[in-house]
N, C-alpha and C positions, 0 to 999 in steps of 0.2 A: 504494500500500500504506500504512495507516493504522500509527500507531504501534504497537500493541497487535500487527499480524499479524508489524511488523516485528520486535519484541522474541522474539514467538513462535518465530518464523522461526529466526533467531540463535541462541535456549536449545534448541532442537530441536535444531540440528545440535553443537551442544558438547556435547549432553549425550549425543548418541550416539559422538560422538569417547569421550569420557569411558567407554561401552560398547567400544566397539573396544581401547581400555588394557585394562578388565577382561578382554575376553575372551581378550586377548594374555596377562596374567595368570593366567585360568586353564587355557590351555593350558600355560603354563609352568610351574603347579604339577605341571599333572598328568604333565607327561616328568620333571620331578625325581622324583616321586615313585615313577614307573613303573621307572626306570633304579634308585633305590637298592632296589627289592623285586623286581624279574628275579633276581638271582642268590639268594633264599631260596625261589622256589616251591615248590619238593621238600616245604620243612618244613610249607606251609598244605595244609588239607584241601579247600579251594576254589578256587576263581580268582580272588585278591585282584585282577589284576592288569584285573578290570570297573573295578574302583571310577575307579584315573586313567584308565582309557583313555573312559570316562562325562564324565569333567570334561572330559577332553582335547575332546571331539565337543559337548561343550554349549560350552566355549569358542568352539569353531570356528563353532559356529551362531550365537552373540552375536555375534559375528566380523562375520559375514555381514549379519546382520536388521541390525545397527547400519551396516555401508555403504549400505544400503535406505534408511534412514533420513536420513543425510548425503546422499545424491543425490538423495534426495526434497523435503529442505528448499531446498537451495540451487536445483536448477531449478524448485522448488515446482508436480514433478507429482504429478497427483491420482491416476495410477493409482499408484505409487511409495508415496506417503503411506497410499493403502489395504491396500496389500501389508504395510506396514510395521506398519500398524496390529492388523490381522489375524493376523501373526506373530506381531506382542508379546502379544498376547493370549494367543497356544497357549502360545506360551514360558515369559508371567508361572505358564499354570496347570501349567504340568509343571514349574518350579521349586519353587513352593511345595509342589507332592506331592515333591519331593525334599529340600528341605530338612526337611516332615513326617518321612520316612525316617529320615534322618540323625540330626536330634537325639530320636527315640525309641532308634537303635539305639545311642547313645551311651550309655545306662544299659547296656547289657549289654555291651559291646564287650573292659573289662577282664575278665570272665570267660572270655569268647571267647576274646581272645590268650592267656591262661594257660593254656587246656585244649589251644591249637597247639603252646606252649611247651613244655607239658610232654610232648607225645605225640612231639613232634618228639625231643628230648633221650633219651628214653626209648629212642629208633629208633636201634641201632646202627649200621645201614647210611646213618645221615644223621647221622651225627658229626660229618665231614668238611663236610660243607653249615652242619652249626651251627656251626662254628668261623667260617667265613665269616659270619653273620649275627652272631655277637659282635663280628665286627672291625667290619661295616658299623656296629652299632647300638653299641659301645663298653659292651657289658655281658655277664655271664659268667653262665653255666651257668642255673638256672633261680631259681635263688635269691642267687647270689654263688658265691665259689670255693668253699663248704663240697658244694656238689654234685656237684662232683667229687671228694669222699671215696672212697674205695675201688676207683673208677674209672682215678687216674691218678694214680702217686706225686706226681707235681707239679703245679701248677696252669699249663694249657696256655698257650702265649702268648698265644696271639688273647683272653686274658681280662686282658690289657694292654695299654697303651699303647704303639707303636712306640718301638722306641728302648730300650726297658726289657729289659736282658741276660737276669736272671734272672726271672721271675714268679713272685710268691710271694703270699698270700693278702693280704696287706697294701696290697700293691699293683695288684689285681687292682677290676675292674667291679663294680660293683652288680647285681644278676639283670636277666635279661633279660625275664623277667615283666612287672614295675614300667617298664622303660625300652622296651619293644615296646607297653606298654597307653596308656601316656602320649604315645606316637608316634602312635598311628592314633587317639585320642581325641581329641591335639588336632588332626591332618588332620583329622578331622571337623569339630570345633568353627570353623577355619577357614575349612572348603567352608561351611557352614553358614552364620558371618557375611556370607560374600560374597553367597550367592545371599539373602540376606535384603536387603541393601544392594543389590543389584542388583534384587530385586522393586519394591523401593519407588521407586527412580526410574524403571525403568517405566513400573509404574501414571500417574506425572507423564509420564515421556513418552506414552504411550498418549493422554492426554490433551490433548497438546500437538500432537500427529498430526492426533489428531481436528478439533481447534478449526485445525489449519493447510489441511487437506482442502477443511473448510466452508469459508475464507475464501477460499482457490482459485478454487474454484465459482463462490459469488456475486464476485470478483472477474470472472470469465472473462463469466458472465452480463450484468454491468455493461455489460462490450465489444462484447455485442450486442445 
């Protein structure tokens, strides 16, 4: 093996190790994510609960195509390295259609959450569930404690901080508007950097696959 396959060899398999971190990464965004928005479904009009279990399953597939990869490099087979090649390919193009997604739905996303905000709040049979989604996200009513004018002699606790006797408007959350749009905007912005960082070394692995495949080959061919 000449230098150049050796080097090849080597950046191949780290740089899919490097993939197996990521994709351990973003399955672990995506159960964090998933566990703090389980107990609000009531209040969405949809099924937030695609968006982490999506990251969760593209994790698990980079998971996967990057061990292909690492056992392709080091016993440097050729069927291995085409497999590997072949996946990254599909993978790179349904990334990049998902990060397209993502950062167009990111212009509209704050509107989104306020109109959940406000439907949800408005829903008296889902008080009880908003209370809960002020304690998870640390913010009160739809705008601040002024939204619960007329509603509630006092300003409920969950629109404070534990530990806090009395809750009074002073001491109370910022709207939950503002702090639920800035939450799923930047989990977006997020997913988005990663699968952007993760296309791009890709494409270099992809690459690096390819030029390891053909040296296999004409290696193999030499021996006979």
């Amino acid at each position: 093996m000449c230098c150049a396959e050796f080097l090849v060899k080597y950046i191949l398999f780290f740089v899919n190790l490097l993939f197996t971190i990521a994709g351990i990464a973003l399955i672990a965004l995506g159960i964090a994510v998933l566990v703090q928005t389980n107990e609000i479904l009531d209040l969405i009009p949809v099924n937030i609960n695609a968006i982490p279990i999506s990251v969760i399953v593209l994790g698990s597939v980079i998971f996967v195509i990057a061990f292909f990869g690492c056992c392709g490099a080091i016993r440097e087979s050729r069927c291995l390295l085409t497999m590997y090649f072949i996946c990254m390919a599909i993978l790179a193009a349904g990334k990049i259609y998902l990060a397209t997604v993502i950062f167009n739905g990111l212009n509209t996303i704050q509107g989104t959450v306020e109109g959940w905000v406000d439907t949800a709040f408005a829903n008296e049979n889902l008080r009880k569930t908003f209370h809960v989604l002020e304690t998870l996200f640390e913010c009160c009513g739809t705008t601040g404690a002024d939204s619960y004018v007329g509603i509630y002699p006092i300003t409920p606790p969950s629109c404070c901080a534990s530990g806090v006797e009395v809750c009074n408007d002073e001491l109370a959350f910022g709207g939950c508007r503002i702090r639920l749009g800035s939450y799923f905007e930047r989990f977006g912005e997020i997913i988005g950097g990663v699968l952007i960082g993760v296309i791009i070394v890709e494409l270099v692995a992809m690459l690096f696959g390819m030029f390891m495949c053909w040296a296999v080959s004409n290696s193999r061919k030499r021996r006979y």
